[in-house]
N, C-alpha and C positions, 0 to 999 in steps of 0.2 A: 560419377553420376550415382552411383548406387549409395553414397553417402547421402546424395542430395536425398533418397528416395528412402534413404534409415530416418534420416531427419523430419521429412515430411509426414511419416508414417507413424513420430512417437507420442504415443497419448498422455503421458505424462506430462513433456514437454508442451505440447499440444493445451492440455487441461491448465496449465500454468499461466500460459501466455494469454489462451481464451480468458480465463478468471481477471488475470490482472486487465484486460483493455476493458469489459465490462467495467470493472469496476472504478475504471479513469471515466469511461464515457458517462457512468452516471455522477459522478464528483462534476463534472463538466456542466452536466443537466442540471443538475441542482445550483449549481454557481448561479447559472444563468435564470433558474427561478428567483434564484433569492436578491442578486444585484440586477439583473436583467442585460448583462454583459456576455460574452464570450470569452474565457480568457484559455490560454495554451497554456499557462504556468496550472490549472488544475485538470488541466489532460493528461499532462506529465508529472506533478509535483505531488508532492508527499502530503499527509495529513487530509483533514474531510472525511465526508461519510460516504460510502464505506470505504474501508481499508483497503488497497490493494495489495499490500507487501500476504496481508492474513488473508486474503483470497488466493494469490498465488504461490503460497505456502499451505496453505490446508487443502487447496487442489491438488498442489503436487504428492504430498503427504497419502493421501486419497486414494491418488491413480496407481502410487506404489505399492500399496494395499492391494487394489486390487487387479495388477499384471505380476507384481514379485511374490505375493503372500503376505497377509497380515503378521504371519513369524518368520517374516523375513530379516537379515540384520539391514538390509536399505531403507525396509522398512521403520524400523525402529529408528534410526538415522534422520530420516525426514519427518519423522514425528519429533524428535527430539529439536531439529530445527524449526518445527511450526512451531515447539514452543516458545523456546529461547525468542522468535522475531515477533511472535504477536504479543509476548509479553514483553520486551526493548520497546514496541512502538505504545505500550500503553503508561510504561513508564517511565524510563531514560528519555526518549524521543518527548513525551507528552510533555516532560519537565523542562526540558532543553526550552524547548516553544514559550513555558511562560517564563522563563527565565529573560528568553528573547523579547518578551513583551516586556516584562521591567525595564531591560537596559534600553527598548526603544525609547520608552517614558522617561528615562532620565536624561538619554539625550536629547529630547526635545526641550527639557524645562536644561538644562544645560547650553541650548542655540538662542534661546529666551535670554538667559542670564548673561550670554557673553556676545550674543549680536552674530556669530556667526551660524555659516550656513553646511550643514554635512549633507553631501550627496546621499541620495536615496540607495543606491550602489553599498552603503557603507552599514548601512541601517541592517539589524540583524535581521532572518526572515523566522518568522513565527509558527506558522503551520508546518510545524514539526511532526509532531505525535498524531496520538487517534486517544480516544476514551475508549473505556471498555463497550460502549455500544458500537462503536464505530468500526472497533477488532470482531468483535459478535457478529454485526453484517456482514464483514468481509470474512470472516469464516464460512457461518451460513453460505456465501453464494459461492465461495470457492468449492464445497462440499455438494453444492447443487449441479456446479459444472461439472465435477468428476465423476457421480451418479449417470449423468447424463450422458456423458459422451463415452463411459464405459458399458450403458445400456446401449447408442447408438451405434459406436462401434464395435 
């Protein structure tokens, strides 16, 4: 039990998890302003604004900061990995996506030209990446959350 009560108690962890479900719930909000749908693929799924991966990496980053010490070497550790993921997701990740968007394009004029039909299952998925505003949001509100819950707790 007193694991269960280490776990419930870590702000770090805590700041992470908090940052990353904001920032699906709002990817979710906005889905549904802009198709007027609900979908679970942007509650859970990658890409859209804001970024969650840079939310729950700049919170975490954050909250290390400020329970371990800004010259901490954990410190340093999770700064080093907010960078490495919010730059993967503005670049590798962002490129993958339109990469994924050509080949859907060519398979489409490809089912055109040959008469046959490929499952949607097969089709690459696109919203990959984030743009650099999209990593900046999700910075921002990860950075908002660890403020926050490092003032509140």
């Amino acid at each position: 039990m007193d694991y269960l009560m280490q776990l419930l108690s870590n702000k770090i962890l805590f700041a992470g998890l908090i940052s990353w479900i904001i920032a699906q719930v709002f990817k979710a909000i906005n889905n549904i302003i802009i198709t007027g749908k609900f979908s679970f693929e942007r509650l859970f799924g990658d890409g859209g604004m804001p970024s969650g991966h840079s939310a729950t990496v700049s919170a975490v980053m954050l909250s290390v900061g400020f329970e371990c010490g800004f010259d901490s070497a954990i410190f340093a550790l999770a700064a080093i990995l907010a960078i490495i993921v919010m730059h993967d997701a503005m670049n590798v990740r962002l490129e993958s996506g339109k990469q994924a968007h050509l080949l859907n394009i060519m398979t489409e004029h490809l089912e055109r030209l040959t008469g046959t039909d490929i499952d949607n299952d097969e089709k690459l998925k696109e919203l990959l990446g984030h743009t650099p505003t999209q990593v900046a949001a999700g910075c921002a509100l990860g950075l908002v959350v660890a403020i926050v819950i490092h003032l509140v707790g």
